[in-house]
C-alpha positions as CSV (number, residue, x, y, z in Angstrom):
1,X,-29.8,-4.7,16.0
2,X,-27.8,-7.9,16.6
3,X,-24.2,-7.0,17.0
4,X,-20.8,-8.4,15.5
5,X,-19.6,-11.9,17.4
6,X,-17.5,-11.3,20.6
7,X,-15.2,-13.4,22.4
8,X,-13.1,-12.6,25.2
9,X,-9.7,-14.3,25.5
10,X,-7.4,-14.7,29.1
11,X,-7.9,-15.3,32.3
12,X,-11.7,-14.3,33.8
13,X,-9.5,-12.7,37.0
14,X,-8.1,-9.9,34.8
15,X,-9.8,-7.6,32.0
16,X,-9.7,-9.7,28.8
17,X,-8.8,-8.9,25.1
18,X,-12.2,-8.8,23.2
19,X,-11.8,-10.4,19.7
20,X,-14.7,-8.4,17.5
21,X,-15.3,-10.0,14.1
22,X,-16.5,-8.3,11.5
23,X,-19.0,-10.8,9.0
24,X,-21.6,-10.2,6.5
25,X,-23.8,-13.4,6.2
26,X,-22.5,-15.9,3.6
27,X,-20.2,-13.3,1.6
28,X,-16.8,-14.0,0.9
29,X,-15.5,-10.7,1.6
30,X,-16.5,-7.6,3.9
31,X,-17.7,-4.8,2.4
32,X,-18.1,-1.4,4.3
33,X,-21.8,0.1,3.8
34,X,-24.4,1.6,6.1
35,X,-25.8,-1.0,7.7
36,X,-22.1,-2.3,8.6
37,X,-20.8,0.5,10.0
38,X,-24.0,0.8,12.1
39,X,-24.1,-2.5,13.7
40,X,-20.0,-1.6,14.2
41,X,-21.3,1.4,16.1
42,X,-24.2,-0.8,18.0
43,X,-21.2,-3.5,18.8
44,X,-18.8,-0.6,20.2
45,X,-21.3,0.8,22.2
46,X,-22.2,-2.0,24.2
47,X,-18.4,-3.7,24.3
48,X,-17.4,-4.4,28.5
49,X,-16.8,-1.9,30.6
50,X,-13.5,-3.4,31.8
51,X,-11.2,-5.0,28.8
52,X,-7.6,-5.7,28.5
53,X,-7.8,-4.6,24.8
54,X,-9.5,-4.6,21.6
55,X,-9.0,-6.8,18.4
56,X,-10.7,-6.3,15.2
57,X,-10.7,-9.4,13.2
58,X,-12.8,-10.4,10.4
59,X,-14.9,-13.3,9.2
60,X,-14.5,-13.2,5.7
61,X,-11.7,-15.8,4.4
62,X,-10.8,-13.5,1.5
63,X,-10.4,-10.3,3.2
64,X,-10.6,-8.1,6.3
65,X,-12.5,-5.4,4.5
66,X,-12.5,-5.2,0.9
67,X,-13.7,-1.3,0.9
68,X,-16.6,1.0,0.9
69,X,-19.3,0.1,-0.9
70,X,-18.6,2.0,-4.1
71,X,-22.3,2.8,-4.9
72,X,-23.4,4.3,-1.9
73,X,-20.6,6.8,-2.5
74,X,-22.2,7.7,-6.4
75,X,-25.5,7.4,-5.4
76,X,-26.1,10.1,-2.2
77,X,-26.7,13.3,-2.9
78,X,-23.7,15.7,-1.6
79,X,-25.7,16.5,2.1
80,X,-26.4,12.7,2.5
81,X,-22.5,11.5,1.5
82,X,-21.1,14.6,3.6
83,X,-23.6,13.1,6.6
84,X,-23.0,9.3,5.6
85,X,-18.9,9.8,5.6
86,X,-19.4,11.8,9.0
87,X,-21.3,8.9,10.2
88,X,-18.4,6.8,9.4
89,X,-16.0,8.7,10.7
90,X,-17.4,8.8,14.3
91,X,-18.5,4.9,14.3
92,X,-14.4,4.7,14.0
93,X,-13.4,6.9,15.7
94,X,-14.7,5.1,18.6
95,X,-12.4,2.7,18.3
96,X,-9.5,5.4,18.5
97,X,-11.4,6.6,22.0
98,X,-11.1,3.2,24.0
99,X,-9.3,3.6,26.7
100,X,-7.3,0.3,26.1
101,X,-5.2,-1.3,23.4
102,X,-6.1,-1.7,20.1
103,X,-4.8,-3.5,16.7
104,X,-6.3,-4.8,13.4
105,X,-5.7,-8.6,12.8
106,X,-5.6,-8.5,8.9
107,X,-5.4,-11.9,7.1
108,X,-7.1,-10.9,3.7
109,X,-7.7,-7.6,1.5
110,X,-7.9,-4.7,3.1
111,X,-8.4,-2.2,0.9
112,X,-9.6,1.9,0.8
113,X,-12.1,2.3,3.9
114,X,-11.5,-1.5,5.0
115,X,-7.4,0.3,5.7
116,X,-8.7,3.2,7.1
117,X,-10.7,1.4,9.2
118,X,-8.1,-0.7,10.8
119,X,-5.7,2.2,10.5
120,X,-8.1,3.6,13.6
121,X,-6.8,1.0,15.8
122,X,-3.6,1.1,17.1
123,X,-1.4,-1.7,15.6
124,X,-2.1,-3.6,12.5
125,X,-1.1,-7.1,12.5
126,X,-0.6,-9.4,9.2
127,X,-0.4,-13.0,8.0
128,X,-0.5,-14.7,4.7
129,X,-4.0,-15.7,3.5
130,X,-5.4,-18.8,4.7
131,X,-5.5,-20.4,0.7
132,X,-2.0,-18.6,0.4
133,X,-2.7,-16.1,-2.3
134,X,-1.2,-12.7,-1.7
135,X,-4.0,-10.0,-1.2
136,X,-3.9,-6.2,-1.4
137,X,-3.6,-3.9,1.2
138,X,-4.0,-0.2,-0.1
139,X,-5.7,2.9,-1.2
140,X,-6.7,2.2,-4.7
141,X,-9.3,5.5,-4.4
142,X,-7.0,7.9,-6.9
143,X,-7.1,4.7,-9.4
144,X,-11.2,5.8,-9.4
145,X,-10.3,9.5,-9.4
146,X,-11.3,9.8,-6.2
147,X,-9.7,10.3,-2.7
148,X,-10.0,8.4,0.8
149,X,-12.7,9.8,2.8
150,X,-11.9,8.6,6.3
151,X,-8.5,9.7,6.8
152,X,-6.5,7.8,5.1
153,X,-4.2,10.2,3.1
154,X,-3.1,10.9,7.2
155,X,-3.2,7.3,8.3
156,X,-0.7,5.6,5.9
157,X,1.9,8.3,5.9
158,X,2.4,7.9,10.0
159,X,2.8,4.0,9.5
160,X,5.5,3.7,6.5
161,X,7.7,5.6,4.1
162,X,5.6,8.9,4.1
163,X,7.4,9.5,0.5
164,X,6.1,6.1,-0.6
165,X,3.2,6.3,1.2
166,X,1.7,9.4,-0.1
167,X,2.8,8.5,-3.5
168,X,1.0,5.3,-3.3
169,X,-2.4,7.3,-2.6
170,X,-2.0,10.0,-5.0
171,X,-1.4,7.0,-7.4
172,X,-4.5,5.1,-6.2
173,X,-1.5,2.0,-6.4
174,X,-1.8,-1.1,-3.4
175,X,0.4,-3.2,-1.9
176,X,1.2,-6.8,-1.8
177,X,1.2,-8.4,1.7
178,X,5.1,-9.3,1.7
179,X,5.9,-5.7,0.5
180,X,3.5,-4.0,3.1
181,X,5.5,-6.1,5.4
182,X,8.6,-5.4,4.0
183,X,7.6,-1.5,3.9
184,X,7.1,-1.8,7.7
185,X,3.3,-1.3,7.8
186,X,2.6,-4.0,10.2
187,X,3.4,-3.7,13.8
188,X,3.4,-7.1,13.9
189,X,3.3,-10.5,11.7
190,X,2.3,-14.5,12.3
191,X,3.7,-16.4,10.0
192,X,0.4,-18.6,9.3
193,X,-3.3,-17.1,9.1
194,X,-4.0,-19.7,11.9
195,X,-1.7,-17.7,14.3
196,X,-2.7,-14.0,13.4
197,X,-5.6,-13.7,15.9
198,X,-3.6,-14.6,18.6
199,X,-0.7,-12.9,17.7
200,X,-3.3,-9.6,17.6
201,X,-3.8,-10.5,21.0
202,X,-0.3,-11.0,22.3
203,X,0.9,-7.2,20.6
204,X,-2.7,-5.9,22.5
205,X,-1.8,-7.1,25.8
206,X,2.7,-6.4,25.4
207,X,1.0,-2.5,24.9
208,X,1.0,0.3,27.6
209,X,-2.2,1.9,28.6
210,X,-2.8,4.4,26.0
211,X,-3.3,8.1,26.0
212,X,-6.0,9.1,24.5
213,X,-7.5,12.2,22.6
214,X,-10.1,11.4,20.5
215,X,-7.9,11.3,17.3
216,X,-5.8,7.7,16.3
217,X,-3.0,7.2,17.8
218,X,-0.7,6.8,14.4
219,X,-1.7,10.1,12.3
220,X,0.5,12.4,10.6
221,X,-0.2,15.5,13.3
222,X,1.8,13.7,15.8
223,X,5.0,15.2,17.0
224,X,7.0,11.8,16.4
225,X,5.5,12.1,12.6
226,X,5.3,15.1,11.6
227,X,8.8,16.3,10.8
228,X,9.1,13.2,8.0
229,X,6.1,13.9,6.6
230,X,6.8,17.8,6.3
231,X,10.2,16.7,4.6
232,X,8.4,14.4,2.6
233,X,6.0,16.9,1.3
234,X,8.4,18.9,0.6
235,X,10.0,16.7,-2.3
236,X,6.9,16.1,-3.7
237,X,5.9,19.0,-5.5
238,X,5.0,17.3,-9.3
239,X,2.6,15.8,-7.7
240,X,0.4,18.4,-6.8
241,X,-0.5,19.5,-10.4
242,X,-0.6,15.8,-11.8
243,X,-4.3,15.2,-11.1
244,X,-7.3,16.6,-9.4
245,X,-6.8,13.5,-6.9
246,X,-3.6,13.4,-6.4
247,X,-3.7,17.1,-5.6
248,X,-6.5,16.2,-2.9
249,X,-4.4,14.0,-1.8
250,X,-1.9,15.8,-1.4
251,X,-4.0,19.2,0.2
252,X,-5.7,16.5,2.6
253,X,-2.0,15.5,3.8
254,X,-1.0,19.8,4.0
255,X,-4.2,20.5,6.5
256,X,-2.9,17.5,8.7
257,X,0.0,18.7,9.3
258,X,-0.6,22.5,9.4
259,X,-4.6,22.2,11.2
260,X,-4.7,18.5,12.6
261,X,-7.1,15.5,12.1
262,X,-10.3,16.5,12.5
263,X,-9.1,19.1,9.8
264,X,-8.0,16.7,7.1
265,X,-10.9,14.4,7.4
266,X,-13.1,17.2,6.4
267,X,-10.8,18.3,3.5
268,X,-10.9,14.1,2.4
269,X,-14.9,14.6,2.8
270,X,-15.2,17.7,0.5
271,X,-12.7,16.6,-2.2
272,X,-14.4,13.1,-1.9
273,X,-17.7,14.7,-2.7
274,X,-16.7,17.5,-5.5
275,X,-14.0,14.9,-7.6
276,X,-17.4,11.8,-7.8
277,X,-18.7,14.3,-10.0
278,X,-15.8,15.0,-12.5
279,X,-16.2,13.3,-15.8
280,X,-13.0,11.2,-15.5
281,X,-14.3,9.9,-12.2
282,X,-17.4,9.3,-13.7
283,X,-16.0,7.3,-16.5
284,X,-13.7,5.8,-14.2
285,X,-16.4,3.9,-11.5
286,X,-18.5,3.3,-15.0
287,X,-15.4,1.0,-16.3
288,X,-15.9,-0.4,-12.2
289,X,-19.2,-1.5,-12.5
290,X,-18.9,-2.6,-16.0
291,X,-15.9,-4.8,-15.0
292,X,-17.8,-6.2,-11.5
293,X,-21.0,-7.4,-13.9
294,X,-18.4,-10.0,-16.0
């Protein structure tokens, strides 16, 4: 398996950030599927022993990662998508095991799994698109009447507004790029898509040594979280009973808090599996599809 394009940046007589870009041929975006993920898994696996820090950049001049492929989620049976989003969820969380620096470089749509995906690194760092259109950065799952399935009902809370940010999922509603920035989700901004990888690479090397555990570093089970997002919660009880998503959501975000990560990933992974088979989120990915074939 060929892995994604590396390229080391500083000098050779210290550990160098490793620029890893995410590309899929000729396509115009990045798409998250199997065969992705494994040749992310392939590319971790054999990154240098010694590096300064990580940064996760993408090819594709229209996004960093548009999402999961939608049909491999309808189309596994419930043992093959409970496998398939485990698989998923440990090809990331390598990423949140290196034991150096990590951050996102996002310069196009990142959206559903493409977030989540980043949101396993430790800083996300924006820039307008290269052609200057503003692009979406969200969880537009709910708007399927589905949920996240790779933490990101944990994720988003930890990096903004939890309020807004929880609110936002249940409602399956994205952001623009200027209000993610102005909502604080980026650690870190360039002020033209020509500058963002290296100002990725300027936040990787400004940031301590990390301690790790195994879990990302931003989640809502941390102690510097956790009190917001308990308050938040705790203002947001109509949202519990205003959908079967939204109440996923919303049970996803309750076993992060009470029972930690690893916890609320599988909650995401079951609710992910039992609301694909609800009629509204049947007729929901139907309209989808029937929308992608015009």
């Amino acid at each position: 398996m060929e892995p994604f394009p590396l390229e080391a940046r500083g000098p050779a007589t210290e550990p160098q950030v490793i620029i890893l870009t995410l590309e899929q041929g000729d396509r115009p975006v990045v798409v998250l599927d199997e065969a992705l993920i494994g040749r992310l898994e392939h590319t971790l696996n054999n990154l240098p022993s010694e590096m300064g820090g990580l940064v996760l950049a993408s090819a594709a001049p229209r996004s960093f990662v548009a999402g999961a492929d939608l049909k491999t989620i309808v189309d596994k049976g419930d043992a093959e998508l409970r496998a398939y989003l485990k698989f998923g969820a440990k090809v990331f969380g390598l990423i949140s095991a290196l034991p150096c620096p990590t951050a996102a470089a996002i310069g196009g749509a990142a959206l559903g799994g493409g977030l989540e995906l980043a949101m396993h690194c430790d800083g996300l760092i924006g820039a307008p698109s290269a052609s200057g259109k503003p692009f979406p950065v969200g969880l537009p799952e709910a708007g399927l009447c589905i949920c996240p399935g790779w933490g990101g009902t944990n994720l988003l809370p930890a990096r903004m507004d939890p309020v807004k940010a929880i609110r936002m999922t249940c409602a399956g509603q994205a952001m623009g790029y200027e209000m993610a920035v102005g909502e604080g989700l980026f650690d870190a901004t360039a002020e033209t898509a020509d500058g963002l990888i290296e100002a990725a690479v300027a936040w990787v090397r400004a940031q301590p040594a990390p301690q790790r555990d195994g879990a990302p570093l931003r989640h809502i089970g941390r102690t510097d979280t956790a009190p917001a997002v308990s308050v938040a919660m705790g203002t947001m009880t109509d949202e519990t009973a205003s959908s079967l998503h939204a109440a996923a959501v919303m049970d996803a975000v309750t076993k992060g808090l009470e029972h930690g990560w690893d916890a609320a990933c599988e909650s995401e992974r079951e609710h992910l599996i039992r609301l694909r088979h609800t009629p509204d989120a049947k007729k929901a990915i139907e309209s989808f599809f029937a929308r992608a074939k015009k």
